[in-house]
C-alpha positions in Angstrom: 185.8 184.3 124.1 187.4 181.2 126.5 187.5 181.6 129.9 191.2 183.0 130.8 192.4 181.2 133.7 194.8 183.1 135.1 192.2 185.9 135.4 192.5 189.6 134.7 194.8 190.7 137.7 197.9 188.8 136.5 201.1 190.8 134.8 202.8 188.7 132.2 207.0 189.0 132.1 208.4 187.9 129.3 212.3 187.3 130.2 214.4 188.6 126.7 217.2 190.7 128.1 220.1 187.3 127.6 222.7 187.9 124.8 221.4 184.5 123.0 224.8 183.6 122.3 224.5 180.1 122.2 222.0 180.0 119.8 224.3 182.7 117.6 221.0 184.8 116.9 218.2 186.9 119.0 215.7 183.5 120.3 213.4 186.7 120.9 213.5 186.7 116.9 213.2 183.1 115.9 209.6 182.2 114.3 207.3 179.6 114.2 204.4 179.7 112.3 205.6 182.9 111.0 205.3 184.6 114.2 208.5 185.7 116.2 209.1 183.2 119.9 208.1 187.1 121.7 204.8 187.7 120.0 203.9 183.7 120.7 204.9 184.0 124.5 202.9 187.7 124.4 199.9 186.1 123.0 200.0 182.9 125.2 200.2 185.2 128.4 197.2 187.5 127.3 195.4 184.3 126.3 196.0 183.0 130.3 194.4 186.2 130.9 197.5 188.3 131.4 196.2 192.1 131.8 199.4 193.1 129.9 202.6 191.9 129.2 206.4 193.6 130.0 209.3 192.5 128.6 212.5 192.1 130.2 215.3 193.7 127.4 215.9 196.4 126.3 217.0 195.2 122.8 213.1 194.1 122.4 211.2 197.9 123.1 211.2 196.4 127.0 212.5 197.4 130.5 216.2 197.7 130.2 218.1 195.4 132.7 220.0 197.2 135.3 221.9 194.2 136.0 223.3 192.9 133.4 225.8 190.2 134.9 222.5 188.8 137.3 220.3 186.5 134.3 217.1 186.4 134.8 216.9 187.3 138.4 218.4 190.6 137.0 215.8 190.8 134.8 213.2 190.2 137.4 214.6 192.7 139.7 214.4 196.0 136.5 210.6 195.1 135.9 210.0 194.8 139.5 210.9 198.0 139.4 208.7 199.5 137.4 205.6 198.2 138.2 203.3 198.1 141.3 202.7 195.2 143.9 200.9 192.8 141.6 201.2 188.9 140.9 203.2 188.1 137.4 203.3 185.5 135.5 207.2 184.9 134.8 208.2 182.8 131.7 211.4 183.0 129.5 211.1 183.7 125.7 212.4 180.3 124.7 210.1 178.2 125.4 208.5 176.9 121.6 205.6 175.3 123.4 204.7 177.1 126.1 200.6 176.9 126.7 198.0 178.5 128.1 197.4 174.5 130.1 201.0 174.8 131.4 200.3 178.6 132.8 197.0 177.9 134.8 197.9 175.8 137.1 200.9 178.0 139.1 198.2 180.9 138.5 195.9 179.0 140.6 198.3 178.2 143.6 199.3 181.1 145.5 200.0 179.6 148.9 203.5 181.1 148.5 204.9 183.5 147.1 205.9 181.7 144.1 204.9 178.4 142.1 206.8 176.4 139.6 206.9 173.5 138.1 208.9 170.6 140.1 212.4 170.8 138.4 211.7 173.8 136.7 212.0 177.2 138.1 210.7 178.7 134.9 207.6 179.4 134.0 206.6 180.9 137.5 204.2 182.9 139.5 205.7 185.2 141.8 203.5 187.6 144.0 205.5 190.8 143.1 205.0 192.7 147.0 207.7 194.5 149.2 209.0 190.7 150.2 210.1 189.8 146.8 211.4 193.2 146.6 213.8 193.2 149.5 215.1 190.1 148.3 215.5 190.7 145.1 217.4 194.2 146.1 219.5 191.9 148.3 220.4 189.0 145.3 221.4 191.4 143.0 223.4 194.0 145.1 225.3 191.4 147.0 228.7 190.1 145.4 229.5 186.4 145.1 225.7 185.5 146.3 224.3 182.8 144.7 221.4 184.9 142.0 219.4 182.1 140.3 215.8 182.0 139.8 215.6 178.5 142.2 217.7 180.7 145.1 214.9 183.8 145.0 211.9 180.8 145.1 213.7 179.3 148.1 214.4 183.2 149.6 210.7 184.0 149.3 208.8 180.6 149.4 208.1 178.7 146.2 205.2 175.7 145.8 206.2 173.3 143.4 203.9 171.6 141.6 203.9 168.0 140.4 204.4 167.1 136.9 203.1 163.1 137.3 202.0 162.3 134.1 202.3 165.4 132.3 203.9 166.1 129.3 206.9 168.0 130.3 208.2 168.6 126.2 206.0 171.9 127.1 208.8 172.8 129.5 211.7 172.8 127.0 214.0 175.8 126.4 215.8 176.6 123.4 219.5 177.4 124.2 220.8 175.6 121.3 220.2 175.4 117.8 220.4 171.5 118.4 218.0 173.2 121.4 215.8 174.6 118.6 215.6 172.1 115.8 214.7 169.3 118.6 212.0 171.0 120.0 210.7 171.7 116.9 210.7 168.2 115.0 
């Protein structure tokens, strides 16, 4: 078996709780391969060495979202409550071409309490401890507070990594199904 770089301490979060309605179906469902975009991303994480996977959505036999109106960091915020101090490895459901090359690396830096990508907050690692968890209390219970994924990194401290010479198409979302049949030409 290959060495798993993220090691065997890491939680995987799969982000699946959105309504997909620009893409007009479930992205959780869409396939490639003949595997659905949530079993890839599930076997990509255990393959980084993942110790298990959760998945954010209820629709998908995951942790419902408690707040629904809060996106991802809503999402965050319902698995965080459910699991135990621990580092996770956060990456939304639709990304076609998410590797196990693209994970390592913010597995590696833990300086802060979370790594990403420079101009992508998604994937990330995020050091899941009772830090993240005030602030994430705080981002979601607060009205009119600005609740994106870039606001918690800069609330509990985010190293960015650089992406100089890197293929970035690894980073690319499917929102769309102009989204969708791009990424996968």
């Amino acid at each position: 078996m290959a060495a798993r770089p993220c090691g065997g301490n890491m939680i995987g979060v799969i982000l699946a709780g959105g309504l997909s309605s620009r893409m007009g179906e479930d992205k959780a469902l869409l396939e490639i391969g003949g595997i659905t975009l949530l079993e890839r991303t599930r076997q990509v994480l255990l393959e980084a060495g993942a110790e298990r996977v959760v998945v954010s959505g209820a629709r998908h036999g995951g942790i419902a979202d408690r707040w629904t109106a809060k996106g991802p960091v809503g999402g965050i915020a319902s698995v965080a409550g459910e699991l135990d101090d621990s580092e996770l490895l956060v990456v939304p459901v639709d990304m076609p071409r998410l590797s196990v090359a693209l994970l390592a690396p913010l597995c590696d830096e833990r300086r802060m309490h979370a790594t990403r990508w420079a101009g992508h907050p998604l994937p990330m690692r995020l050091t899941l401890d009772a830090a993240t968890r005030a602030v994430l209390a705080d981002m979601v219970e607060l009205e009119g507070k600005a609740c994106s994924v870039s606001a918690l990194q800069g609330r509990v401290g985010v190293a960015t990594l650089s992406l100089d010479g890197a293929d970035t198409r690894a980073l690319v979302n499917c929102n769309t199904p102009d989204d969708w049949h791009e990424a996968n030409a």
